[in-house]
C-alpha positions in Angstrom: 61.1 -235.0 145.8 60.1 -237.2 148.7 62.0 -239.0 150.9 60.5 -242.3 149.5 61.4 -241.5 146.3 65.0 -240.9 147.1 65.2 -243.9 148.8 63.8 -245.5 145.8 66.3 -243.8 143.6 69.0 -244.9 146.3 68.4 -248.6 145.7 68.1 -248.4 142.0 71.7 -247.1 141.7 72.7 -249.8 144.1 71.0 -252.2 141.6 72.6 -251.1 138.8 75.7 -250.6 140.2 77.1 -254.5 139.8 79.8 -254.8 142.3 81.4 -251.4 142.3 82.9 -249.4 145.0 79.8 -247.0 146.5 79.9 -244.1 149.0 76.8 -243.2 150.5 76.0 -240.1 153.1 73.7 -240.0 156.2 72.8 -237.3 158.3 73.3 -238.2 162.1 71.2 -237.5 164.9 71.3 -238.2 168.6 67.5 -239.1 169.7 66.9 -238.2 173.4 63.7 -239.1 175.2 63.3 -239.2 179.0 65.4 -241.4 181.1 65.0 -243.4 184.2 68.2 -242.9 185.0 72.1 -242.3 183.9 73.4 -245.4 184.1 70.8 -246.6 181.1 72.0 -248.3 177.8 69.7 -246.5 175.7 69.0 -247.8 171.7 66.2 -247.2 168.9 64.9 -250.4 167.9 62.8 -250.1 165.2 60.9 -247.4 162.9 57.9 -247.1 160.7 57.5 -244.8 158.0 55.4 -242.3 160.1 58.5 -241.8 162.4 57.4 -244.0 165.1 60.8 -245.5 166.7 60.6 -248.4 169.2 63.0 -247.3 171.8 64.5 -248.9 174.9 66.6 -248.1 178.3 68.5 -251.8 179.4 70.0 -252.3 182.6 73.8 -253.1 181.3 74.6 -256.4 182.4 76.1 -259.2 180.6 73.2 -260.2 178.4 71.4 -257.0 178.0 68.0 -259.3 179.4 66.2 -256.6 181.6 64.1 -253.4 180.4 64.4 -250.4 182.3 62.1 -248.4 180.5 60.6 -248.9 176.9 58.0 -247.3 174.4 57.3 -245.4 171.4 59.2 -242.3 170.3 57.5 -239.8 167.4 60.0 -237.6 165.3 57.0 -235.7 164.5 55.8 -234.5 167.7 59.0 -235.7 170.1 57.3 -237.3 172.4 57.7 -240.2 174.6 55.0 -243.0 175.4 55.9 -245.6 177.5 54.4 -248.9 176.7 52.3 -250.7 179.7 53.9 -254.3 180.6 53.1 -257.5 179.6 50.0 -258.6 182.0 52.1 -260.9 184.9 55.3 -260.1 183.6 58.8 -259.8 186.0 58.8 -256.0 186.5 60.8 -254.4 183.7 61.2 -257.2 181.7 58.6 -256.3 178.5 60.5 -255.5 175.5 59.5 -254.5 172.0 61.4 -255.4 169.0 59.1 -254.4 166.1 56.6 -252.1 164.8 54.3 -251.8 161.2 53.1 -249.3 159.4 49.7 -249.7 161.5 51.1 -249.4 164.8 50.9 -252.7 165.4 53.6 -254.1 167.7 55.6 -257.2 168.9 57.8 -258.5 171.1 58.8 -260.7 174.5 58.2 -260.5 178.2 59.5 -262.3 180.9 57.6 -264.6 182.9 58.3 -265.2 187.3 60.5 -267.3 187.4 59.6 -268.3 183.7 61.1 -268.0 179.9 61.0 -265.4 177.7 57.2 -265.7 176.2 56.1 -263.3 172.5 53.3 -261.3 172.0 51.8 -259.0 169.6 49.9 -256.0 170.4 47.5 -254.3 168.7 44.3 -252.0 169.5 45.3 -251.9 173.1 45.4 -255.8 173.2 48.3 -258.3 174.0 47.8 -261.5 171.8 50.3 -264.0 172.6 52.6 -265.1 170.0 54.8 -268.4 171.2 56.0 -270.8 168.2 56.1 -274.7 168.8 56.4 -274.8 172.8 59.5 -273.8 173.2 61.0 -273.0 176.3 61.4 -269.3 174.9 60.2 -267.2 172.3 60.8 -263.7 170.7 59.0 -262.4 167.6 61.6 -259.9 165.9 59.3 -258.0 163.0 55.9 -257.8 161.7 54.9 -256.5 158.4 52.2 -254.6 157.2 50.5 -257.9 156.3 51.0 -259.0 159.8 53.3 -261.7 159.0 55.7 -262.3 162.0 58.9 -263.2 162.2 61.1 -264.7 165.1 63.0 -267.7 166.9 61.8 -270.2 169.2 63.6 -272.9 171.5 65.2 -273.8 174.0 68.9 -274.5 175.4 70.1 -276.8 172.8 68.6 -275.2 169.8 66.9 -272.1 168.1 64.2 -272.1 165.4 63.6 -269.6 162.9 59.7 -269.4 162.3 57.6 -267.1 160.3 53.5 -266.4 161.4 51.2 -266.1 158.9 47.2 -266.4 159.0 47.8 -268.9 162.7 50.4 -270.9 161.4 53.7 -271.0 162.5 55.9 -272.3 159.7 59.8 -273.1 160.8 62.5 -271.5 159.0 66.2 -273.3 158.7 68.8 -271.5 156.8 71.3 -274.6 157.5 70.6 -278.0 157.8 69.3 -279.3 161.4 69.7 -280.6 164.4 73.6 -279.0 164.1 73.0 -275.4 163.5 70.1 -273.3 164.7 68.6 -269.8 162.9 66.9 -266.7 164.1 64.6 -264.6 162.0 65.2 -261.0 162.7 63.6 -258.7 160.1 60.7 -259.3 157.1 59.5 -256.6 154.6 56.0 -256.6 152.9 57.3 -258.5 150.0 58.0 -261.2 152.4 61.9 -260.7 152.1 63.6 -262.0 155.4 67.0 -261.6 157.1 68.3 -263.6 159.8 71.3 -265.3 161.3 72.1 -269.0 161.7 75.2 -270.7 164.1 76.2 -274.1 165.2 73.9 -274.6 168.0 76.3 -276.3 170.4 78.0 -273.3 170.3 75.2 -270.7 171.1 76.8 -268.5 168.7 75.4 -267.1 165.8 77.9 -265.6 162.9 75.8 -266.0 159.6 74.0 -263.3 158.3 71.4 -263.9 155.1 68.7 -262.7 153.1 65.8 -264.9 152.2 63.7 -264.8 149.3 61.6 -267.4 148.7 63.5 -270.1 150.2 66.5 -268.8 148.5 69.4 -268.1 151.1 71.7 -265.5 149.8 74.9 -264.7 152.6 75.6 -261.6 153.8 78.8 -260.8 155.1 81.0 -257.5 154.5 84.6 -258.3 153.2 87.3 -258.0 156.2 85.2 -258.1 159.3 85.0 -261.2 161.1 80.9 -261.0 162.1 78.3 -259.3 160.2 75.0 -259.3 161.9 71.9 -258.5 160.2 68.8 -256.7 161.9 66.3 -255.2 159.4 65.0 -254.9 156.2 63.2 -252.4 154.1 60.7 -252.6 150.9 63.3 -251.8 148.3 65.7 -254.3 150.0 67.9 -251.9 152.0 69.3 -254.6 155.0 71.0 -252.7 157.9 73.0 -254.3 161.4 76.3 -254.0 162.4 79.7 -255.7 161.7 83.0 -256.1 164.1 86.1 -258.2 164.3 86.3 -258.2 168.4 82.6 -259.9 168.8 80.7 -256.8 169.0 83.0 -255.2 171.3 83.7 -252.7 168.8 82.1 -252.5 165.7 80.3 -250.5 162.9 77.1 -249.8 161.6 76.3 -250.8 157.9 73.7 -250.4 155.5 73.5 -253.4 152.6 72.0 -254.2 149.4 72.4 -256.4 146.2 75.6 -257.2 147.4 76.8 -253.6 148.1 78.2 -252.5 151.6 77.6 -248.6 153.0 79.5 -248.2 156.4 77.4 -246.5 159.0 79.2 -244.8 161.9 77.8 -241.9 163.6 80.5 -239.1 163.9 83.0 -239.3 167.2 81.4 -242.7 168.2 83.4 -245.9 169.8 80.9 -248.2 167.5 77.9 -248.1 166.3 75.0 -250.6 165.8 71.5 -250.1 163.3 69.0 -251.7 164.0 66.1 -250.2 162.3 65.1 -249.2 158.6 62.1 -247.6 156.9 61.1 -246.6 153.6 61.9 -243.1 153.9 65.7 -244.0 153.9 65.8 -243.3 157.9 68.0 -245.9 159.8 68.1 -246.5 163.6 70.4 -247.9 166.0 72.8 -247.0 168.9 76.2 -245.4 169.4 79.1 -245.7 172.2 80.3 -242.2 172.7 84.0 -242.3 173.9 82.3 -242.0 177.5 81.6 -245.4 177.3 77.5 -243.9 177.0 75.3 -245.6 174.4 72.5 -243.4 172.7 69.8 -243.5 170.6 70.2 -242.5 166.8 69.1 -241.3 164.0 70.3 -242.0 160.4 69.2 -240.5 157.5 70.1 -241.3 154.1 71.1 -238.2 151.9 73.7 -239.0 149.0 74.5 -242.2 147.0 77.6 -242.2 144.5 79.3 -245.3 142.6 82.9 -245.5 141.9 
């Protein structure tokens, strides 16, 4: 049996499940790839089902802003590419945040003395990718349509949008000017998940899933933040939840209402950020070193209760 296909088993049961106690199992690995150097914060991003991870070094300062080193990873042959910097943009400040089936990437750079500006990048081309002027802009995902998701603004608020065929279409999953959204993650059915705060407060607390224009919450019983950061086609969500504001936290894996915890074996917290369809989940772990690393989830037992 194929990975898909236990994946796609996987969710069924979750369907059919109702609200039920579940256990599921994953298999952990620590990715390494070459580093720039020690003192790195090193994650996995994103992945594609051909095992292509999006993986990044960060300078660890207060707001994670600055990219060390960043690239593509391949399960399949172990290599490392490193991926070429934004034309213009401040020295280690390109980052990727999402990549399709078709190798077809996105993400933000950072201008001189400038805002954070998206992109695409396909065929060995940048394509810029900057939603209703705002004074910054990150795309998140893209799809194997080539849909696009992200947020887009400035100081005083943030936009959810969503790109499709050169139109930028805005995205609110509460009412505006008081609250602000970000679109982190969209799956070829055109099922998104994102997070919405009060925009005077810059913070950002509510996780959902939206289909159609339907909002559904997400948010795991007991913990104090759930944050959302990907999607798959069956509707597996994954991200991370805490009750300290991310200073410790877990990893968790989400759908039709039913939460699997995620944390990789001997780790302070853990954080996924990343799912396919062949049931593999990416993210990063604190070992109790204080050193983050690159993982590797992979889904390998589902039972209800």
């Amino acid at each position: 049996m194929s990975p898909k296909v236990t994946l796609a088993g996987a969710v069924a049961v979750i369907l059919a499940a109702a609200s039920g106690p579940a256990h599921a199992g994953f298999a952990f690995q620590t990715l390494v790839f070459p580093r720039a150097d020690s003192i790195e914060i090193h994650a996995a991003v994103a992945i594609n089902d051909l095992g292509q991870v999006v993986v990044e070094g960060t300078r660890p300062n207060i707001d994670y802003s600055f990219i060390t080193r960043t690239g593509i990873y391949s399960l399949a042959t172990h290599a490392f590419t490193p991926f070429a910097p934004y034309p213009g943009s401040f020295p280690d400040a390109t980052r990727l945040t999402g990549i399709n089936n078709l190798g077809q990437l996105v993400g933000y750079y950072h201008q001189p003395f400038g805002q954070w500006r998206g992109f695409s990048y396909a065929g060995g081309a940048f394509t810029p990718r900057n939603a209703f002027g705002g004074s910054f802009n990150t795309p998140q995902a893209i799809n194997d349509l080539g849909v696009i998701v992200g947020a887009a603004g400035d100081a005083n608020q943030t936009q959810g949008y969503i790109y499709r065929g050169g139109t930028y279409t805005p995205v609110n999953a509460a009412p505006n000017p008081l609250n602000s959204t970000g679109l982190l993650g969209i799956n070829d059915r055109g099922q998104i998940v994102g997070v919405w705060g009060n925009s005077a407060s810059g913070q950002y607390p509510n996780s959902f899933l939206d289909v159609g224009g339907v909002f559904t919450p997400i948010a795991m019983p007991g913990q104090r933040r759930t944050a959302v950061a990907a999607i798959n086609n069956f509707g597996l969500v994954v991200g991370g939840v805490s009750n300290d504001d991310f200073v410790t936290g877990s990893g968790f894996a989400w759908a039709n209402g039913v939460f699997f915890r995620l944390d990789y074996p001997g780790a302070k917290d853990t954080y996924a950020l990343g799912v396919n369809d062949r049931g593999q989940i990416v993210g990063f772990y604190t070992d109790q070193a204080g050193v983050s690393n690159a993982f590797l989830a992979t889904l390998t037992t589902l039972t209800t209760l």
